[in-house]
C-alpha angles and dihedrals in degrees: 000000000000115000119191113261095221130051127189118191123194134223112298097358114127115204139182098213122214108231112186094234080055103049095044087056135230112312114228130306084002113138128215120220110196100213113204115270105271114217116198128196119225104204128168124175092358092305135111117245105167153319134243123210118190130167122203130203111201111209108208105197092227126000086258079073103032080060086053095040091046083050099058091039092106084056099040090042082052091049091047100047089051090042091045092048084042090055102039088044079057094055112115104239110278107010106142100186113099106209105222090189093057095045095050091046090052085042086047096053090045093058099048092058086057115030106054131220120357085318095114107051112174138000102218113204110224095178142349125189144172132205129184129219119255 
């Protein structure tokens, strides 16, 4: 089964996106960490122009690292919500697309400065959503 790499989602549209590591499924002994929903403002000039609404999924390789990985959720919940503001501040105005590549990658790098090792071995999108201020 193929899925589309990248994913756009509109204003006021809410999706469950299909990511290839979630929709093969988990291998085995690997360990799924649900992360609270992070909702991100998109202000410009003192005005709302949006929000941004993503939930993760952290996939520990064995429950030895799912212990390490739970264990650094408050730090990489910390590295996220600053990646994810500094992505939706760099939006053009406007620009209604959410790049899930992008964001995965950025995900991805802040993970790495935190989990060590091949812990950690897939963020897992569950939804991603944009609403635009009205």
């Amino acid at each position: 089964m193929k899925f589309a790499r990248r994913s756009v989602i509109a204003a006021g549209l809410v999706a469950v996106l299909p990511w290839p590591a979630f929709a093969a499924g988990g291998g085995p002994g690997e360990q799924i960490i649900d992360v609270d929903q992070f909702n991100i403002s998109i202000v410009r000039n003192a005005r709302s122009h949006g929000i941004i609404a993503i939930r993760i999924r952290l996939v520990a390789k064995d429950p030895i690292a799912a212990a390490a990985v739970t264990k650094a959720v408050p730090r990489l919940k910390d590295a996220f919500q600053r990646y994810l503001t500094d992505y939706a501040n760099r939006r053009p105005p406007g620009m209604i697309e959410i790049d899930l590549d992008t964001i995965k990658n950025g995900l991805d790098r802040e993970a790495k400065k935190i989990v060590e090792g091949d812990q950690l071995t897939a963020i897992l999108f569950r939804q991603a959503q944009f609403t635009a201020a009205r």
